[in-house]
N, C-alpha and C positions, 0 to 999 in steps of 0.2 A: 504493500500500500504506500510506501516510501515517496515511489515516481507519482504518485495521485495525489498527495501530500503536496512535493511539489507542484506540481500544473494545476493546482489549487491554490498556492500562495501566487505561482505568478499573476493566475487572472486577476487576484483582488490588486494586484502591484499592476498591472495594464487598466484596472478600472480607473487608478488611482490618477492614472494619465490621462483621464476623458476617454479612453476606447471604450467603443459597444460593437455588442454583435447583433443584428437582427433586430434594434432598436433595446436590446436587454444590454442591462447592468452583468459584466459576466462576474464582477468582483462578487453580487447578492449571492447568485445562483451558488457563488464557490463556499461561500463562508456556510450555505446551508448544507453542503455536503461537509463541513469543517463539523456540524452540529451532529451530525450522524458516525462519524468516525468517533466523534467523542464519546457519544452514547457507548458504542460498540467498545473501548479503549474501557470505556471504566466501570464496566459491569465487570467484563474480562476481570480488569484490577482488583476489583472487588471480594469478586468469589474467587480468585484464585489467593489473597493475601488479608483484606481486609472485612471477613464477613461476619462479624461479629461485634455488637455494640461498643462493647471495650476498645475499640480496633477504631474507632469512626477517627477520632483525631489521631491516628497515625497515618490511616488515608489523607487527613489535611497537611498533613505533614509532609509526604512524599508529593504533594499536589504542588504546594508550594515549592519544595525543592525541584521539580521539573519546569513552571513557570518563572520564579524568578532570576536565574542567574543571567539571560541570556534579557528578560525584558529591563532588570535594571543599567546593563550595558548599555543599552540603545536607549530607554529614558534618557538616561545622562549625557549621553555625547551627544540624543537631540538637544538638549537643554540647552549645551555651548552651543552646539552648530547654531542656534536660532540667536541665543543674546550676543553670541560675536559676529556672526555674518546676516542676519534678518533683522537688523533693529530698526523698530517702526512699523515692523507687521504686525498685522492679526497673530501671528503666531508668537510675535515677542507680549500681544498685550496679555495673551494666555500665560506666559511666563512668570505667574507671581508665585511668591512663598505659600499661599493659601493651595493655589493649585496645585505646585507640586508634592503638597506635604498630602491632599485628596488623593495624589494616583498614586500614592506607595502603597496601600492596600490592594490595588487592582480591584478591586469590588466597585468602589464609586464608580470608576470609568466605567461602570455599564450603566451609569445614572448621568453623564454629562447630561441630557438632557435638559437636566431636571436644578443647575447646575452643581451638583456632588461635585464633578472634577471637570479639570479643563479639556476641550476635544483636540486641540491643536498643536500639542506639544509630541505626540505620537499617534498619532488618528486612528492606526488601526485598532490600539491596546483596549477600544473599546468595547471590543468582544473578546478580551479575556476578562472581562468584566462580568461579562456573558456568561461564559465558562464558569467563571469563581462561581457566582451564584447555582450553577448546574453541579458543580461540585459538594455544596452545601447540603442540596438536598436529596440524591442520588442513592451514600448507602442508606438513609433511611427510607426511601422509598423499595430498594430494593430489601432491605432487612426485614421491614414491617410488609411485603406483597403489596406494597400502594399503589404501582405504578399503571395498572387498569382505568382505577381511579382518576390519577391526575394527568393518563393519557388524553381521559374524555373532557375532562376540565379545560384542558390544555387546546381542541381542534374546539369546543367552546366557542372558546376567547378569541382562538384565531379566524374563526368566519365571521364572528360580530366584528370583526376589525375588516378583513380581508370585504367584508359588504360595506364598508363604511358609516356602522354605528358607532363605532369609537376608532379613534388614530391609527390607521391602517401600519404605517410606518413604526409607530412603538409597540404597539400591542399582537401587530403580526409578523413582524423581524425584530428588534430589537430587546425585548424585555422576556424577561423568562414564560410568565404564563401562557402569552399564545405561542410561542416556540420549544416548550415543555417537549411535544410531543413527537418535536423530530428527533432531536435526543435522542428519546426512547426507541424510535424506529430502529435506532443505532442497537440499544440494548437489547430489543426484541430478535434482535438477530446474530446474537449472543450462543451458541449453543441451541439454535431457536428449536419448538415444539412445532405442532403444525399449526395449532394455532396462535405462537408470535408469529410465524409465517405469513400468517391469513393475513392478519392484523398490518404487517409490513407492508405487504401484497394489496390491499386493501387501501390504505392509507395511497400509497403510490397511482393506484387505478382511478383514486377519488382524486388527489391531484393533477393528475393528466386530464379529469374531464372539469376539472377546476379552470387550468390554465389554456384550455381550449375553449370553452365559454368565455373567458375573458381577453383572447386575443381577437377574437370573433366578433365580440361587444356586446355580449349576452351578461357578460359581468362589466361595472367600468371598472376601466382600469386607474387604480389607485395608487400610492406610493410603494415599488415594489412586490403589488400581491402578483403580479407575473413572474418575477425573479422566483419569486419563491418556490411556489409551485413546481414551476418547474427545474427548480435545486431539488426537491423531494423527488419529481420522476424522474432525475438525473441520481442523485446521490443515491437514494436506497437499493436501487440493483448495483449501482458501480460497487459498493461497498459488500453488498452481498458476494457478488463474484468473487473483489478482489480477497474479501477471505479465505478462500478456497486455494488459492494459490501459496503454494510453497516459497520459504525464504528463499530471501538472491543477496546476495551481498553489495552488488550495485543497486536492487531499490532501495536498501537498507544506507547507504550512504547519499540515496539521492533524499529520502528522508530526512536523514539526519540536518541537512543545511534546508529543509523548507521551514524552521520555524524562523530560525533569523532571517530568510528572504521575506518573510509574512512581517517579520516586525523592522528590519531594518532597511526598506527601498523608501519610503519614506523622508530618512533623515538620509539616503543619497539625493534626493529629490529635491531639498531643501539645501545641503552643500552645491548641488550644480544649478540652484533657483541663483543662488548668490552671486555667480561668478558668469552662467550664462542664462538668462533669464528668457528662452527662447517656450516657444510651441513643443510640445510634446510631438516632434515625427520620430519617423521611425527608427532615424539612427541614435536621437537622444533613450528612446523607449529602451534599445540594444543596450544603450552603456548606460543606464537606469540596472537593469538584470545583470548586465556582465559586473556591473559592482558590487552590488546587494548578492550574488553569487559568494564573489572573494568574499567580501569581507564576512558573510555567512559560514562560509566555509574555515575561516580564520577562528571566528567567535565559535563554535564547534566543537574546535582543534581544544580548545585554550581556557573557555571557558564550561561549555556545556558539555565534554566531556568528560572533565573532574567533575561536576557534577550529578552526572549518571553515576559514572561510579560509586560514588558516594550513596546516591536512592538505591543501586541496587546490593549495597552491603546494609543497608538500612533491613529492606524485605527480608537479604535474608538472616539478618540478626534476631526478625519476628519471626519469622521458620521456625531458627536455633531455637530460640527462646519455647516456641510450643512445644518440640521436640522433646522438650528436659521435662522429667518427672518433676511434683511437686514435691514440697519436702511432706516426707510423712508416705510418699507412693515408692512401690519398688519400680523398677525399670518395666517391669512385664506391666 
């Protein structure tokens, strides 16, 4: 899933340059396949290390140790990139002490909206805001069987929004309740039964005739409920497949540098805003990627794999740990 990973960070890095496909946002479509992979990542994580109430804040524990090393890198060096080379922008007036002290959490940035934290100082990180909050609630939904429940909650929310009785935009992309349930698609195809299958299959077939009324003009078309839609009939079989495939050592490292392409094209984008202030064509777009590549590749090397390391001496030190009798048990 590595190379999907990747060409899922670049789209949202090409969206980020005004490119569309077919009048779609490719960056929406990709981050909602980012939502399904997640699902599917941390149910796995779940049941395989953390399934057990005891265990919940060590899942936050390893959550944070795979998010932060690589997002507080690129906070900071956007921070300088903007107050040494952008001063006077939008981006420098989002540069206050209030704001940066809101995005060390990662949690508020899925609430800039609302203004929790500033949007400008790394625009993407706003869905790992996202994320945190799906983090939050996950092993308990999986530990207590909730997730039926706030499947149904969850496409709820998302068609009162998606018909335009409430903010299409926040309540059917951005915020957890109406995007609860793509997640889950992710989860549901975890080990699935036949009926998370259904369910997966289901969901999919309902958004493909979602986003075919809506192209149509049988639904209007609203902030991103096309993107979306069809991220779900895109993402939930690509994901389903690509599970079935066997490791490669080349997806495995094409993976490796999509988080830093996801978080740091951005703050190349503003380093060469500085210096060449031109139109996004297509040879800027090339060396947009061929940067945010290296310098992904570097941050990787340096930073985010001392940090794997680390999460996965973590796991298995809670293995160890269960492995050992308690005092008072013999070994048998």
């Amino acid at each position: 899933m590595g190379a999907y990973r990747l060409l899922l960070a670049v789209l949202v890095a090409v969206s980020h340059m005004g490119k569309t496909f077919a009048g779609l946002n490719p960056g929406v479509i990709a981050v909602i396949s980012f939502l399904i992979i997640s699902g599917f990542v941390m149910t796995s994580l779940i049941e395989r290390n953390y399934k057990a109430s005891e265990k919940v804040r060590l899942f936050y524990t390893d959550r944070a140790l795979r998010l932060y090393p690589q997002f507080l890198l690129y906070f900071f060096i956007s921070c300088a990139v903007i107050y040494f080379l952008l001063p006077g922008t939008p981006q420098a007036a989002d540069l206050t002490l209030k704001n940066i002290a809101a995005s060390l959490p990662i949690v508020p940035l899925g609430f800039y909206m609302f203004g929790a934290a500033g949007s400008q100082i790394l625009p993407p990180a706003w869905s790992l805001g996202l994320e945190m909050c799906f983090y939050l609630v996950i092993p308990f939904l999986i530990l207590y069987k909730a997730r039926g429940v706030a499947f149904v909650l969850s496409v709820a929310v998302f068609m009162v929004a998606s018909l335009g009785y409430i903010n299409a935009d926040l309540y059917g992309y951005r915020l957890l309740p109406g995007v609860l349930f793509m997640f889950l698609c992710g989860s549901y195809l975890y080990k699935p039964q036949a009926k998370d299958l259904a369910i997966a299959a289901g969901t999919t077939v309902a958004a493909a005739l979602m986003f075919t009324a809506i192209m149509a003009g049988l639904i209007e078309r609203r902030p991103f409920n096309a993107e979306v839609t069809a991220g779900i009939v895109l993402g939930v079989p690509a994901v389903y497949l690509l599970t079935k495939l066997r490791f490669h050592r080349v997806d495995e490292l094409l993976g490796n540098i999509s988080y830093g392409v996801f978080l740091n094209h951005f703050v190349v984008m503003y380093f060469l805003r500085a210096f060449w202030p031109v139109a996004y064509d297509g040879h800027i777009v090339a060396a947009v990627l061929t940067l945010s590549f290296l310098l992904s590749g570097v941050s990787y090397y340096y930073v985010e794999r001392p940090a794997l390391k680390l999460r996965h001496a973590f796991r298995a030190g809670i293995r160890y740990g269960e492995s050992q009798p308690r005092v008072g048990e013999t070994a048998s």
